[in-house]
N, C-alpha and C positions, 0 to 999 in steps of 0.2 A: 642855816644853809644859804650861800650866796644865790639870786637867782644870776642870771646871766641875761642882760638884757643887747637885746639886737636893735638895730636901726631901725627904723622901716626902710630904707633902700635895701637892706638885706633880707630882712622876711621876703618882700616884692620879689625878690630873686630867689628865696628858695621856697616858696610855694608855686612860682613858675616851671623850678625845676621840677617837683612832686608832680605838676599836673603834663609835661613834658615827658614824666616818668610811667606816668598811666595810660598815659596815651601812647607809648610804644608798647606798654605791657596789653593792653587791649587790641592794640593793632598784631600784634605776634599773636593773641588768644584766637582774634578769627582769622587770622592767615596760615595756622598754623596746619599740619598735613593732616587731615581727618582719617582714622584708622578704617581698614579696608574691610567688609564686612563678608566672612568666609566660612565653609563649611567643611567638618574637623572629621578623619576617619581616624580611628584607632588601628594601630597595631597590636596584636592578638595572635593566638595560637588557634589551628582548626584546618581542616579538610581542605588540601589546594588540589585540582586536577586542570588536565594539560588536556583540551577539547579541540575538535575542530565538528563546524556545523555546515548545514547544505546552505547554495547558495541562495537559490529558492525554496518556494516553498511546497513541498512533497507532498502525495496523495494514497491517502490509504486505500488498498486495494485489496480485491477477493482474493485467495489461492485458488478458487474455481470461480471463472463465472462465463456464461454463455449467453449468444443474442442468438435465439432459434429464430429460424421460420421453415416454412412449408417447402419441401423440391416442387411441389405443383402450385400453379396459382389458381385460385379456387372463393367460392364464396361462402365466409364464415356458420357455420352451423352449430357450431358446439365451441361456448369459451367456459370449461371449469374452471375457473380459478379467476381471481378479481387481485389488480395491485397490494400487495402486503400480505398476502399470503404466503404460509409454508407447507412445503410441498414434499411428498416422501419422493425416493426415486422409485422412477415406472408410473408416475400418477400421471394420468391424463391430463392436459392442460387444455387443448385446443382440436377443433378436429374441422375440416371446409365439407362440403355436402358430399358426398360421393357415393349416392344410390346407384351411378352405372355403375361403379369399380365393385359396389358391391352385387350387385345382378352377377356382374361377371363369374365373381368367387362363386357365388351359389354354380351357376351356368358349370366351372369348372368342377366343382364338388359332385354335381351329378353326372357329370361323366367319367369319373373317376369312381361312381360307383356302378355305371355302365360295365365301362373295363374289368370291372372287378369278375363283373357277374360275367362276362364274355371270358373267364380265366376259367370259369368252372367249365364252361360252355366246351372251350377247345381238348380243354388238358383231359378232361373224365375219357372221351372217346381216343386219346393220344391213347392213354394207359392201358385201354382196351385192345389199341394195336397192335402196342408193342407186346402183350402178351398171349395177344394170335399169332404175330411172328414169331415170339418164341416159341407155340406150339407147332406149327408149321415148320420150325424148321428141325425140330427133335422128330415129325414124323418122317422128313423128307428124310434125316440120317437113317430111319428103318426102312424105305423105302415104300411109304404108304402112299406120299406124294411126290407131285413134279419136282422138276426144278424151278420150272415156271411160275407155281403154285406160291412155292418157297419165297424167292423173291418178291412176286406182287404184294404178299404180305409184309415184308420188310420195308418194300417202298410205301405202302400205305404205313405203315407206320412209322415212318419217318418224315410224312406229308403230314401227320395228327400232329409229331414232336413239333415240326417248326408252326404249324399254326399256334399252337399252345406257346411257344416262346413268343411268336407276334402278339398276343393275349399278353401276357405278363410285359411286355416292352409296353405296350398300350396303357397298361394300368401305371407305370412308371411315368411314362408322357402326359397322363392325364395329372398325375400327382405334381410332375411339375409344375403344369398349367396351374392349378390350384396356389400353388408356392409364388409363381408369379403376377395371378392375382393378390394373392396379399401385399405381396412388394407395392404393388400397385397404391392396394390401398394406405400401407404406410408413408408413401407419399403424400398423404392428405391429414396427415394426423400426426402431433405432437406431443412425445410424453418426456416427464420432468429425467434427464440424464444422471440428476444425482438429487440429494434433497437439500433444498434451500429455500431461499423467499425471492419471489415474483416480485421484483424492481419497474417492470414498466410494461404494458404492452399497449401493442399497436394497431387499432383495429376493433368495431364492435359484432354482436353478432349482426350478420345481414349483409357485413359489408364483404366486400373483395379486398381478400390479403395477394399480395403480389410477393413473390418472392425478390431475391437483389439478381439481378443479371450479371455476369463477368464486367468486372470492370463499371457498375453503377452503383452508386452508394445509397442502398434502401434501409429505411429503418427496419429493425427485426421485427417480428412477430410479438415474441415473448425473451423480454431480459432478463434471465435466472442468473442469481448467486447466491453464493453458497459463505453466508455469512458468520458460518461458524469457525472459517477460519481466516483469519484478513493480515494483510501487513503494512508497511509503509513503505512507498521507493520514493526518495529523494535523491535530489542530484546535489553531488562536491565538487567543487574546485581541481581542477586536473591538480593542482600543485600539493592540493592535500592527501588527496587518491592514494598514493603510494604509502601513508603512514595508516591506513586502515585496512584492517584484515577478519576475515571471518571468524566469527566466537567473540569480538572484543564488545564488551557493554553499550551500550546508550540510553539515554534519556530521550521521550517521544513527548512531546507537547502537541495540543492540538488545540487549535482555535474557538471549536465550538466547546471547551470544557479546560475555561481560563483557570489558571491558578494552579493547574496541576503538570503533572509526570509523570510517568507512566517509563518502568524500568524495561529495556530488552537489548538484545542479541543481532550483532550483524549476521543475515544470513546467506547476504550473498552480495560478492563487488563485481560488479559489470567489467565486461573484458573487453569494455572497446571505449574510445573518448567520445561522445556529444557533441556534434556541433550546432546543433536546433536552432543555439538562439546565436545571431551574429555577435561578434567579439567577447564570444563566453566560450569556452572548455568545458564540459563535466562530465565529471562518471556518474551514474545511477549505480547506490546502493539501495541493497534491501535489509529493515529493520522487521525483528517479529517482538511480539510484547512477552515479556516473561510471564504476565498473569494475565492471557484475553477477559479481555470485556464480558460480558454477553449479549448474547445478540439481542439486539437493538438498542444498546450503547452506544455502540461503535459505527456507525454505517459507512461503508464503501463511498469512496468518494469525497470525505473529509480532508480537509488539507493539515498537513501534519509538520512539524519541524522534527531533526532528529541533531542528535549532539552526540558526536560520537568519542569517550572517555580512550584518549590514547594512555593515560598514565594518572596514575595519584599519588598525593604523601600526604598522611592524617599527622594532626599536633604539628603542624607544620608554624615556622613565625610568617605568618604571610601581613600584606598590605592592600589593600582597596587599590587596584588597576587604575582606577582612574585618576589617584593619587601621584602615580608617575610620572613626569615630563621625558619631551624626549632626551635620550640617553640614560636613560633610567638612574633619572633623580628626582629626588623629591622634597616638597619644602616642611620644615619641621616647626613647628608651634614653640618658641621657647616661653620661660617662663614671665618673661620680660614684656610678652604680646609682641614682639618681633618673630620674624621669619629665620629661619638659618637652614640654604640649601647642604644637600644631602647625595651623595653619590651612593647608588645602593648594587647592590651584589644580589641578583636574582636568581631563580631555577625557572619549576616550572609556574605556567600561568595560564589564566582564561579571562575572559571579559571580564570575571567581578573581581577575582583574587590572584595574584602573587605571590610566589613564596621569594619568601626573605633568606641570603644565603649572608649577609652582612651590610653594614651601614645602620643598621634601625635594629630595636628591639622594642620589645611588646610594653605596652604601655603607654609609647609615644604617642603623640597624635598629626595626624599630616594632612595636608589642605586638598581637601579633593575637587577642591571651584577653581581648578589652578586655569582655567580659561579667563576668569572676572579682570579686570584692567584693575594693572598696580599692584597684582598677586605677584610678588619677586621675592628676592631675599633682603633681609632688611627692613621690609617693610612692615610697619603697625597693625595690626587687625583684629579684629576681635569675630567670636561667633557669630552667626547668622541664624541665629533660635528660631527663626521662620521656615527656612530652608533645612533647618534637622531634620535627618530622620526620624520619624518615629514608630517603637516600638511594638 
């Protein structure tokens, strides 16, 4: 075999080339576009529902609850019951001093049993009148008495009748007496209206409860609810308002018992719009829980979110919402580690899912970091294994 021998002016020139040749090949290595590092949803089959949620955030509240206080103002003598208590209804909670009111009652009570006895007093000799007059006057028809005779005896016993009736009218008046002594005293005394748990009171014993005046904002005495039955009222968006109606499902989340749901029932959509807060609309619905809590799970006053399910389709081909851009396209993973955008055919949808009416089929996978710079079509990328979700 011949070799082939070269000059050295031509090696010199083609080892200049080789390193001429390296040196673009290296200069294109690091200049070259670095794939964009993204994170992948699948396309898949599963439960799409078509939700709308409150604006704010809503407050679970009692179906009964009451702020009592006294009609009199008075100084505390009697507080049965202490915060966190529960209470049947008719149980005594609280009661302010009222040895006068009660003097009074006794005061009326014994007069009421004066009257009574002034009932026997009038009526015994009424009865005895009236039946002298009757005899008086069967003798005056024989002619054994006057007419004069007759008569006296008719007026006297018709002077016995009305005092006996002034007797009984008396024992009536006193009876009222009696009746408005109590009034009296239930003015000084509070009992539980229905049964629930003692939420807050106001006031120890010794001290002076003040009732609220017309028109001054006092705190109550004693704040009963009735924890056995509670709901949730959240406010919507006037523009949503129209698409919710009573009976339709929701989902109740609540802040202090993260990670859950809680299924229930609209049970009532407010019939006037909101205007509380400036350049906001809402209506106040009300949610009730399909399975209550029990009491002391759930306390009045928790802030609750409500999501109210206008419509679903189960086995649905849905796609990750957030996988979309606007005009509802989305970029597809080829197998090449390129981009290839995607015009897709929706239905319904919520914040995590879309359903798929065409463009995409299950399997695929689509770039849900479509915010990251350089996320296009055409463009290199590969997964972002830091940013997965995980399982």
């Amino acid at each position: 075999m011949t070799r082939i021998r070269l000059s050295p002016p031509v090696r010199r020139v083609l080892v200049a080339l080789a390193l001429l040749l390296g040196i673009a090949a290296a200069l294109w290595w690091i200049g070259r576009p670095k794939p964009v590092a993204v994170t992948f949803g699948e396309v898949d089959r599963g439960r799409v529902e078509s939700t709308v949620a409150n604006t704010r955030a809503g407050t679970v509240e009692a179906c009964q609850r009451t702020r009592l206080s006294t009609i009199l103002g008075g100084r505390i003598e009697t507080l049965a019951v202490k915060e966190g208590d529960r209470v049947k209804k008719g149980q005594l909670l609280l009661r302010l001093w009222n040895e006068d009111q009660q003097a009074q009652s006794r005061l009326a009570l014994a007069q009421l049993d004066v009257a009574k006895k002034h009932v026997g007093e009038a009526c015994i000799p009424a009865a005895s009148a009236e039946r002298e007059a009757e005899r008086q006057s069967a003798l005056r028809a024989r002619g054994f008495v006057s007419a004069t005779a007759e008569e006296a005896a008719a007026a006297d016993a018709r002077s016995r009748r009305a005092g006996c009736d002034a007797a009984k009218a008396a024992v009536a008046q006193a009876a009222a007496q009696v009746k408005v002594a109590r009034v009296e005293q239930g003015r000084t005394v509070l009992y539980a209206p229905f049964a629930g748990t003692v939420a807050k009171i106001v006031g120890e014993v010794g001290e002076y409860s003040t009732p609220s005046p017309p028109g001054i904002p006092m705190p109550p005495a004693i704040d009963l609810i009735d924890d056995s039955c509670l709901y949730v009222k959240a406010p919507m968006d006037e523009v949503d308002a129209p698409k919710i109606q009573q009976g339709q499902a929701v989902r109740i989340s609540l802040d202090a018992l993260p990670k859950q749901s809680f299924p229930g029932r609209v049970k009532r959509v407010a019939s006037l719009v909101s205007t509380a807060e400036k350049q906001s609309r809402t209506v106040d619905i009300e949610a009730t829980f399909d399975q209550p809590l029990p009491p002391g799970k759930l306390l009045a006053g928790y802030s609750a979110d409500v999501e109210v399910i206008l419509a679903a389709r189960d086995n649905a081909v849905r796609v990750p919402t957030s996988a979309l851009l606007e005009g509802n396209r989305a970029l597809v993973g080829r197998r090449d580690g390129t981009l290839e955008q995607r015009q897709v055919s929706v239905g319904l949808a919520n914040w995590q899912y879309t359903e798929v009416l065409g463009g995409l089929s299950p399997g695929e996978r689509v770039v849900t970091s479509i915010e990251r710079e350089g996320v296009k079509a055409g463009a290199h990328v590969v997964a972002d294994e830091k940013a997965a979700p995980k399982n």
